[in-house]
C-alpha positions in Angstrom: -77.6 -5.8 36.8 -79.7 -5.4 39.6 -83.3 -6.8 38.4 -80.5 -9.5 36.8 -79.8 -10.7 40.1 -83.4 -10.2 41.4 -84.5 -12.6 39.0 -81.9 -15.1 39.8 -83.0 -14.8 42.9 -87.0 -15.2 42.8 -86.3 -18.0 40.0 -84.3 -19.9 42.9 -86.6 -19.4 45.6 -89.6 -20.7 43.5 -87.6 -23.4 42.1 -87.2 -24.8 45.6 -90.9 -24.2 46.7 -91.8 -26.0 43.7 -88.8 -29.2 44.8 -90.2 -28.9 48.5 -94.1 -29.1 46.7 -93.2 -31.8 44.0 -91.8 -33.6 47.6 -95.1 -34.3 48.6 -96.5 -35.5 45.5 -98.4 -38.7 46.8 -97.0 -41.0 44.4 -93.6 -40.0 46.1 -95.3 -40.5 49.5 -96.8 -44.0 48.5 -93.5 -45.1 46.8 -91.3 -43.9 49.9 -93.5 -45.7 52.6 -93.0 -49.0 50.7 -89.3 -48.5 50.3 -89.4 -47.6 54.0 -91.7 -50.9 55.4 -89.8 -53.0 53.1 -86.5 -52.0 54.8 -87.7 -51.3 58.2 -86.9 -54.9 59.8 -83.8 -56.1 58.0 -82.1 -52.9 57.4 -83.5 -50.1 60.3 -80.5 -47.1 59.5 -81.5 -47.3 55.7 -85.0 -47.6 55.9 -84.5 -43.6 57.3 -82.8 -43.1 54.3 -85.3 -43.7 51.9 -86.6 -41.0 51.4 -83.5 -39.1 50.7 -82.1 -41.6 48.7 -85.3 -41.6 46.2 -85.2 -38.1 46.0 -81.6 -38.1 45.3 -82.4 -40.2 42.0 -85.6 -38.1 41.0 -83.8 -35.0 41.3 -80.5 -36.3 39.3 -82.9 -36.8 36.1 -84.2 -33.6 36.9 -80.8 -31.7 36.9 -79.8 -33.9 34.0 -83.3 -32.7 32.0 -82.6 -28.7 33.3 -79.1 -29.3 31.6 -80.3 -30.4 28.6 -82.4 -27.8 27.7 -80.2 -25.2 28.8 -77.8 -26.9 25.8 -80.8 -27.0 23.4 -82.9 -23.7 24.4 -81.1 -21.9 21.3 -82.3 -24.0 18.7 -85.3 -26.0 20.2 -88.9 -24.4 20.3 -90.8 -25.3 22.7 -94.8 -25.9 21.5 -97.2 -24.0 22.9 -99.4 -27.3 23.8 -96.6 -28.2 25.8 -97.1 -26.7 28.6 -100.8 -26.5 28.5 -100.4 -30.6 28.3 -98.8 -30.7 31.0 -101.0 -29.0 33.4 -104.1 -30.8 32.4 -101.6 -34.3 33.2 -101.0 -32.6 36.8 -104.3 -31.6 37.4 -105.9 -35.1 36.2 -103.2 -36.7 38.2 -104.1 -34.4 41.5 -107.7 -34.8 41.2 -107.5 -38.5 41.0 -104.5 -38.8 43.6 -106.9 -36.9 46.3 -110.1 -39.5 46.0 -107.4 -42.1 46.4 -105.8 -40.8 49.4 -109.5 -39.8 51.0 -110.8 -43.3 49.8 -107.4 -45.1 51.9 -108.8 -43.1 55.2 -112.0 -44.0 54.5 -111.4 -47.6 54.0 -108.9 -47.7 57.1 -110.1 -50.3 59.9 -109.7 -48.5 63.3 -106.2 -49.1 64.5 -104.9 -49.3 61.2 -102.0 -47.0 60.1 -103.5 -45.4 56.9 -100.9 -45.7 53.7 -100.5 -42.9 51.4 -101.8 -44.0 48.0 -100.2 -43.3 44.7 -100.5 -43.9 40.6 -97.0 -44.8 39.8 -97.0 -47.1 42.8 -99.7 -49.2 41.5 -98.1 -49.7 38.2 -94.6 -49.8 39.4 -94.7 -51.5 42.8 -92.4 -54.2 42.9 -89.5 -51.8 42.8 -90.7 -50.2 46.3 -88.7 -53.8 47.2 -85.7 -52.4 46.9 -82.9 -53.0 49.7 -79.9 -51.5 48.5 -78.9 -47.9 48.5 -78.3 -47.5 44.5 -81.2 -49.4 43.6 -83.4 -46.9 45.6 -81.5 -44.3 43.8 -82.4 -46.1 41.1 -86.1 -46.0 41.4 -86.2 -42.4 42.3 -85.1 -41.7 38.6 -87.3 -43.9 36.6 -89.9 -42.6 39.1 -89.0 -39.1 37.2 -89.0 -40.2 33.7 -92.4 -39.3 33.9 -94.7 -36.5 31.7 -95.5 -34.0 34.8 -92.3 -34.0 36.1 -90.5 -34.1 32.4 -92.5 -31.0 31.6 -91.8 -29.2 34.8 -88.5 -29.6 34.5 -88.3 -27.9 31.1 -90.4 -25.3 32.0 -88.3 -23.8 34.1 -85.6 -24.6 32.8 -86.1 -22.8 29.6 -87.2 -19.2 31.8 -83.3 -20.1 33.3 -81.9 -20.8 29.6 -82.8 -17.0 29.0 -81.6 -15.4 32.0 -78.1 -17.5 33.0 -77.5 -20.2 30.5 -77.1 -23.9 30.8 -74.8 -23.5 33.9 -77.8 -21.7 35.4 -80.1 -24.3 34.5 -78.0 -26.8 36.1 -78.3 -24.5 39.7 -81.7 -24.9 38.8 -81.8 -28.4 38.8 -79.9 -28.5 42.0 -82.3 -26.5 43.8 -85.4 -28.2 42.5 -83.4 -31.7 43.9 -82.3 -29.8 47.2 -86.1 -28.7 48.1 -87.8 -32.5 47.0 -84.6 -34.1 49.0 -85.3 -32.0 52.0 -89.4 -32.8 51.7 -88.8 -36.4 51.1 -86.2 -37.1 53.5 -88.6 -36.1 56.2 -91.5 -38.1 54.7 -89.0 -41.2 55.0 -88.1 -40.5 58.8 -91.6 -39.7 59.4 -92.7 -43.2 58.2 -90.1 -45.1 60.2 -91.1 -43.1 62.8 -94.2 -44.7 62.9 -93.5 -48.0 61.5 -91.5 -48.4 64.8 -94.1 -47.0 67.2 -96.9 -48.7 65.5 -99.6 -47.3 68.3 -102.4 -45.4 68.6 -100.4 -42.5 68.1 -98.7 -43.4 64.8 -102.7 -43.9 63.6 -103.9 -41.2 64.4 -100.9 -39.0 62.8 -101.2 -41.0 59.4 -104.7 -40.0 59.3 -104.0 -36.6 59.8 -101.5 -36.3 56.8 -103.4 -38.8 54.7 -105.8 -36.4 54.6 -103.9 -33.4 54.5 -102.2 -34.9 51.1 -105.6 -35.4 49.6 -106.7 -32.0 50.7 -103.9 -30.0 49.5 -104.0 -32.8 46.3 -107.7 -31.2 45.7 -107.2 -28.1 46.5 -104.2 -28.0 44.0 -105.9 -29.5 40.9 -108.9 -27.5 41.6 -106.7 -24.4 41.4 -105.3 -25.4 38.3 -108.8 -25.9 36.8 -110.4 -22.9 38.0 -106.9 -20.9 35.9 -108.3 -22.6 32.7 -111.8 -21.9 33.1 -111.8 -18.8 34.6 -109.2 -16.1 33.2 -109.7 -14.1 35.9 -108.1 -16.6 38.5 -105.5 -16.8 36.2 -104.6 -13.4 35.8 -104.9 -13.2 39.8 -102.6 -15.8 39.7 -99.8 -14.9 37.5 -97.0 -13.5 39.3 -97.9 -15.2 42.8 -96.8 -18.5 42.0 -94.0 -18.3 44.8 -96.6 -17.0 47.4 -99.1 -19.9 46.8 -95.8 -22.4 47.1 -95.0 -20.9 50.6 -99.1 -20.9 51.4 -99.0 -24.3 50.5 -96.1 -25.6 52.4 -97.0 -23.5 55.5 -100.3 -25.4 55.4 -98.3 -28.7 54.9 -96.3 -27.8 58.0 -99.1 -26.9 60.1 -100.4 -30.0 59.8 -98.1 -31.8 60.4 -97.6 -30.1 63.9 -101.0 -31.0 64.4 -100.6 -34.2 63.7 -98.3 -34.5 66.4 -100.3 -32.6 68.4 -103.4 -35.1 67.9 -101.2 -38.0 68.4 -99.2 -36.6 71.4 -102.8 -35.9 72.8 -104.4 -39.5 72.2 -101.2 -41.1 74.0 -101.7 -38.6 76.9 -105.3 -40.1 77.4 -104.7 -43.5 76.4 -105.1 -46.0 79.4 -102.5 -48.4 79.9 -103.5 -52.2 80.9 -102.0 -52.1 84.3 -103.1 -48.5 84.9 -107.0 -50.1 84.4 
């Protein structure tokens, strides 16, 4: 009963590193910053919301997949390529997210605030102009009807399948939308944040994370590659998954203080007009 409820436990916990990770996935960054611009004259208290409100709509087709395949684990096997397939779509996706997001700073004219760049957004970016609460919902879902985070989702869902049941699974799914909720409602503060200061400080902080998110989008993919070529890594690897979450949101959070720290810095020294 004991190691029952110690895997419970350690399923939660890297359930919700792996919401707060999928949180920062830079097509959710690049989607939320145009929900958040698009709002941020007309409608100021809901362009703070955008973030959550996305992520309440990804995580709802989440919790909806969880449940499914808690229903279907008895009879449904899952294929082996399945979840191989599914990593090579992340680690593509990662690889090619990261030069986009290093190519935005690079390509940023000084002064500019650097945008976070994104995949899905390209394809799909007429719904970032969205200006009512259930249609940003709305586009959080469809955002999720996607094969990386489909495949996710029943990943870990089936591990829950065999320890708890559906009714587990649905915890699951919960958790998973608690952690990107939490992740993305900060990403949506943080942009009207600087929307509204829109200063040398906001610049310099956009920078910061824009290269942070292509970074961590690098260093992830690269990860993920080295596991497949090199069974060593791999076998290093298995086991530690909820370490490297925690690793990789400590480093997320680090630099984000440092980003404030930068910006907080460069409006310190900055010389006012009437101060020349």
């Amino acid at each position: 009963m004991g190691n029952l409820s110690n895997d419970w436990m350690t399923l939660m916990m890297l359930v919700f590193v792996l919401g707060l990770r999928h949180g920062m996935d830079p097509d959710h960054l690049a989607t939320i910053d145009g929900l958040t611009r698009f709002n941020s004259d007309s409608r100021k208290r809901l362009s703070r919301w955008c973030g959550f409100l996305f992520s309440l709509g990804h995580g709802l087709v989440v919790s909806a997949i969880a449940v499914a395949v808690g229903l279907l684990a008895g009879e449904w096997i899952v294929p082996a390529w399945l979840d191989d397939l599914g990593a090579w779509v992340s680690i593509l996706f990662l690889l090619m997210l990261g030069w986009l997001n290093l190519a935005a700073v690079v390509a940023a004219k000084p002064g500019e605030i650097v945008r976070p760049a994104g995949l899905k957004g390209r394809w799909l970016g007429r719904f970032t102009r969205s200006s009512h609460p259930v249609l940003i919902v709305l586009v959080g879902a469809l955002f999720a009807l996607s094969f990386d985070t489909m495949t996710q989702a029943v990943v870990f869902s089936i591990a829950a399948a065999s320890i708890g049941g559906w009714a587990f699974c649905a915890l699951l799914g919960v958790t998973f939308m608690a952690g990107m909720m939490l992740t993305d409602g900060v990403n949506g503060w943080w942009v009207s944040r600087m929307i509204a200061r829109a200063d040398q400080r906001a610049c310099i902080a956009s920078r910061v994370m824009a290269l942070v998110v292509a970074g961590l989008s690098f260093a992830v993919g690269g990860f993920g590659l080295a596991k497949y070529l090199f069974p060593e890594v791999a076998a290093y690897s298995s086991g530690r998954e909820l370490a490297f979450g925690i690793l990789f949101l400590a480093l997320v959070v680090l630099s984000f203080v440092a980003a404030l720290g930068l910006a907080r810095r460069a409006g310190q020294n900055t010389v006012l007009p009437e101060q020349a």
